[in-house]
C-alpha positions in Angstrom: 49.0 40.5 -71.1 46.2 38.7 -69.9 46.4 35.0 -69.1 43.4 33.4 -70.4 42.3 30.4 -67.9 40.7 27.5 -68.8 37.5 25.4 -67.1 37.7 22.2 -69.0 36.7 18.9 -66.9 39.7 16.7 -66.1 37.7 13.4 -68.4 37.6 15.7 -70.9 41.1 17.0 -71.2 42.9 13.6 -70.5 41.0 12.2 -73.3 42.0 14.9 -75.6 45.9 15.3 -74.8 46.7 12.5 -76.3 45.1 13.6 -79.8 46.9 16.5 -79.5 50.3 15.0 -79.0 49.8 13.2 -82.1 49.0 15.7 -84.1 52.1 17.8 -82.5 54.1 15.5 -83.6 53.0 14.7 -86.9 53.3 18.9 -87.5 57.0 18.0 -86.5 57.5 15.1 -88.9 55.8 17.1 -92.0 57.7 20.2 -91.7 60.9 17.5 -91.6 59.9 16.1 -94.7 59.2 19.7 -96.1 62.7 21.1 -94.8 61.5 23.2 -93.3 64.1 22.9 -90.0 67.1 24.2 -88.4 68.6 21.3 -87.1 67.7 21.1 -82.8 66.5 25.0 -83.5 62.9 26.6 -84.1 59.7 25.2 -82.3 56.3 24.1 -82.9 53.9 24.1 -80.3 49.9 23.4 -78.6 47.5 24.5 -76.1 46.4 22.0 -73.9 42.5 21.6 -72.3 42.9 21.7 -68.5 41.5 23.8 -65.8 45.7 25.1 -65.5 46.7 27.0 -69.0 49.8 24.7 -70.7 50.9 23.8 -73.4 53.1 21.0 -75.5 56.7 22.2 -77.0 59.6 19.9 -78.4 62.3 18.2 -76.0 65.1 20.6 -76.6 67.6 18.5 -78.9 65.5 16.2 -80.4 65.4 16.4 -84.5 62.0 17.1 -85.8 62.1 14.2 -88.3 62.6 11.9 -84.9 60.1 13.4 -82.6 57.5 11.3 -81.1 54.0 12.6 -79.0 56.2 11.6 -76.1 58.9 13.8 -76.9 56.7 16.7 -76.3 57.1 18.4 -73.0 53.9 20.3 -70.8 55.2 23.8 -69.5 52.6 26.8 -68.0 52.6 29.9 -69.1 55.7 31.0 -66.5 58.1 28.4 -68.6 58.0 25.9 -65.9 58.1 22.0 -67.2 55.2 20.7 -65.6 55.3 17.5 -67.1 55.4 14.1 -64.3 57.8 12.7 -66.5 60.5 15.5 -65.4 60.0 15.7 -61.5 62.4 12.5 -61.6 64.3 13.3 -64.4 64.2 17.4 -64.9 67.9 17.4 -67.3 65.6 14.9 -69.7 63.0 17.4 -70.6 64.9 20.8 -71.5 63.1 23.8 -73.4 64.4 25.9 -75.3 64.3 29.6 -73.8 63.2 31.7 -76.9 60.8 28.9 -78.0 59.3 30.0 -75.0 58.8 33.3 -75.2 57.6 33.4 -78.7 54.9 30.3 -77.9 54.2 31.9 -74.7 53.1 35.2 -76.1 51.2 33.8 -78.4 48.5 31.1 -76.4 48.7 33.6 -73.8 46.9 36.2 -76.2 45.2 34.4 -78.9 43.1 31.6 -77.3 41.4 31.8 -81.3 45.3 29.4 -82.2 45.9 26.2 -80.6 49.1 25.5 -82.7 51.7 28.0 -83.5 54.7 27.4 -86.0 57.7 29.1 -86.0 60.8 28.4 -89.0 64.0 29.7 -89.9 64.1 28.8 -93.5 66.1 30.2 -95.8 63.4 31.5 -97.9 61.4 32.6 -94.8 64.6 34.7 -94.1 65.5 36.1 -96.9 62.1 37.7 -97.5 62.2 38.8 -93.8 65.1 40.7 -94.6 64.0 42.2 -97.7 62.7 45.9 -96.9 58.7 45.6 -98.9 58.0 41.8 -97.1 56.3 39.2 -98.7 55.4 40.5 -102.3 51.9 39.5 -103.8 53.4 38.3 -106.7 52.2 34.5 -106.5 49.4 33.2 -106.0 50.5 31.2 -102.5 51.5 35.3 -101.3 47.9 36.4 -102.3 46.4 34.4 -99.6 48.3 36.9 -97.4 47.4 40.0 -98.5 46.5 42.1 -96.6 46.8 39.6 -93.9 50.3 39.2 -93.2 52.3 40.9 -89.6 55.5 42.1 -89.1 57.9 42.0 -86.1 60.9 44.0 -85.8 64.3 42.3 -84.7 64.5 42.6 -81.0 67.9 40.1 -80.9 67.7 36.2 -79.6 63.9 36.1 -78.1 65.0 35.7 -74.5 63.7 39.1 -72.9 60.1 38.1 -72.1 59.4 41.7 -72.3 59.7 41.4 -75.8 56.3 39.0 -75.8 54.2 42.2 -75.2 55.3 44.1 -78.7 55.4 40.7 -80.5 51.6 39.9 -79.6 50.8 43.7 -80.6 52.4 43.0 -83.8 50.4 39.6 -84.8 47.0 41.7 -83.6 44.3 39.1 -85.3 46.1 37.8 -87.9 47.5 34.0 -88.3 50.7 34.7 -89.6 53.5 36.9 -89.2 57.6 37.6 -90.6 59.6 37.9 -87.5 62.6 40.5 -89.5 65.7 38.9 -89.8 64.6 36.1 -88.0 62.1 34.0 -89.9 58.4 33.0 -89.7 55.5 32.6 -87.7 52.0 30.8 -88.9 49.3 29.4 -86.5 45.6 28.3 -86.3 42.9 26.9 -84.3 43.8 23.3 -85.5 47.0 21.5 -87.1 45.5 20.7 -90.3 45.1 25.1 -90.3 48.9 25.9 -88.8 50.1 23.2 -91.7 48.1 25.3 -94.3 49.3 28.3 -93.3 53.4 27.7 -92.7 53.2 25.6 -95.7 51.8 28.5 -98.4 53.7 30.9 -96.7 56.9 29.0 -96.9 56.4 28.7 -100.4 55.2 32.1 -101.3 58.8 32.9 -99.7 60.4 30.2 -102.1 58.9 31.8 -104.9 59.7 35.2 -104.5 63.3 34.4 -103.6 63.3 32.4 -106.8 61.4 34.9 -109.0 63.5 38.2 -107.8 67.0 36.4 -108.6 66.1 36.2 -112.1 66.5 39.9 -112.5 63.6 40.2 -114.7 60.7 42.8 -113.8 58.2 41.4 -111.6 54.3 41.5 -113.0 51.9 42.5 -109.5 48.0 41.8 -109.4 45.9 44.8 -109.1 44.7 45.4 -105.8 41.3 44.2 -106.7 42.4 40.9 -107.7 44.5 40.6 -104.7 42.0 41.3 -102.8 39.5 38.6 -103.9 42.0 35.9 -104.0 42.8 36.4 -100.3 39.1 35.8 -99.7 38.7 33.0 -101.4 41.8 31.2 -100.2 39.4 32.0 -97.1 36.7 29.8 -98.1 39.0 26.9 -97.7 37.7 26.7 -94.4 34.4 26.8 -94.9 34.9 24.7 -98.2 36.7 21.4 -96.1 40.1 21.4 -98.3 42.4 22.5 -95.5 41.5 19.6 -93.6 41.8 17.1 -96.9 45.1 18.6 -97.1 46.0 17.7 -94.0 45.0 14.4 -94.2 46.8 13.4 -97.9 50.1 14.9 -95.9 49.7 12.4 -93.3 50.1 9.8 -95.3 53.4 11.2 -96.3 54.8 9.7 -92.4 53.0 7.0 -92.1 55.7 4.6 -93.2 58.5 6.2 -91.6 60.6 4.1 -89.5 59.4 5.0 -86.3 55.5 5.7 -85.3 55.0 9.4 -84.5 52.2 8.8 -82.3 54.4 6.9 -79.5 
């Protein structure tokens, strides 16, 4: 893979890490509050502006529903902890190994997605397993069609080979099912990477839900899944990601600790 570098002037990056540790760790506080974790397991993560490529992953240990801008630890691209912070106190800062080789794989190839999801949810597992994927029988899986990768199980991602076939996977799509592992979902911004973990996650919750009822299962045509995956497309364009973004914002504001410290 190529390693794309970066030529962003150091004003300009200092004044921006700190807005991106903020919304890191608001990503972490909203999937908490939409259980979407695994106790001290799965990762969320950000590229950083600097003339060195980095980016921001959780302190290994810490509970999303506790994590703070400061608990978010600076590593390169070779999984070295880069952050001052740890040159005094390195057994502080821990990462988690196959956090970084998913995260890695993907800033390293997609400079297009500046935060990048990944969940083990039940849900999210249960359709990874299921042989035909994510099913376009809902509306939430409709903004997938067609749009959706898959990875094949490789084991615990610790072999940084793997980071090669799981960025030929993903290609140029946002989101993808890692098979019997979980998901993936990214975007150029939070407000996008929340979008896209959240309808994905519950695309998953529905289809779990609407195949345990046994009953045969009514599918779109292929026309009509077609144009609804545009138009969830438009969202962009139209400003409601980024409304929905900031509504769930106000769903940690009052939490007993400030996510932004």
């Amino acid at each position: 893979m190529n390693i794309i570098q970066y030529d962003v002037s150091e004003t300009s990056w200092q004044i921006e890490e700190q807005q991106i540790r903020n919304d890191l760790a608001a990503l972490y506080r909203l999937l908490a509050v939409f259980r979407m974790t695994d106790l001290i397991d799965t990762h969320i993560s950000a590229r950083l502006p600097g003339r060195t490529p980095t980016f921001l992953i959780n302190r290994y240990g810490v509970l999303f529903h506790e994590v703070c801008a400061s608990d978010l630890v600076k590593i390169d691209y070779a999984g070295n902890v880069i952050d001052e912070r740890a040159a005094h106190n390195p057994d502080a800062f821990p990462v988690n190994a196959a956090g970084f080789t998913i995260h890695s794989a993907i800033h390293m190839a997609r400079p297009d997605l500046h935060f990048v999801i990944h969940t083990h949810t039940a849900a999210g597992i249960a359709v990874s397993a299921q042989r035909d994927g994510l099913l376009p029988i809902s509306q939430h899986a409709l903004k997938f069609y067609g749009r959706l990768a898959y990875h094949k199980y490789e084991g615990i991602a610790t072999d940084l080979d793997e980071r090669e076939r799981l960025v030929d996977d993903l290609g140029e799509k946002k989101a993808m099912v890692l098979r019997n592992h979980g998901l993936i979902a990214a975007g150029a911004s939070a407000a996008e990477a929340f979008h896209e973990i959240y309808m994905l996650e519950r695309a998953c919750q529905a289809q779990v839900q609407a195949m345990a009822g046994g009953a045969s299962l009514v599918t779109p045509s292929a026309e009509v899944c077609e144009r609804t995956a545009r138009q969830f497309e438009m969202d962009l364009s139209g400003g409601i990601i980024d409304k929905a973004w900031t509504a769930a914002l106000r769903l940690i504001e009052d939490q007993g600790s400030d996510y932004r410290t």
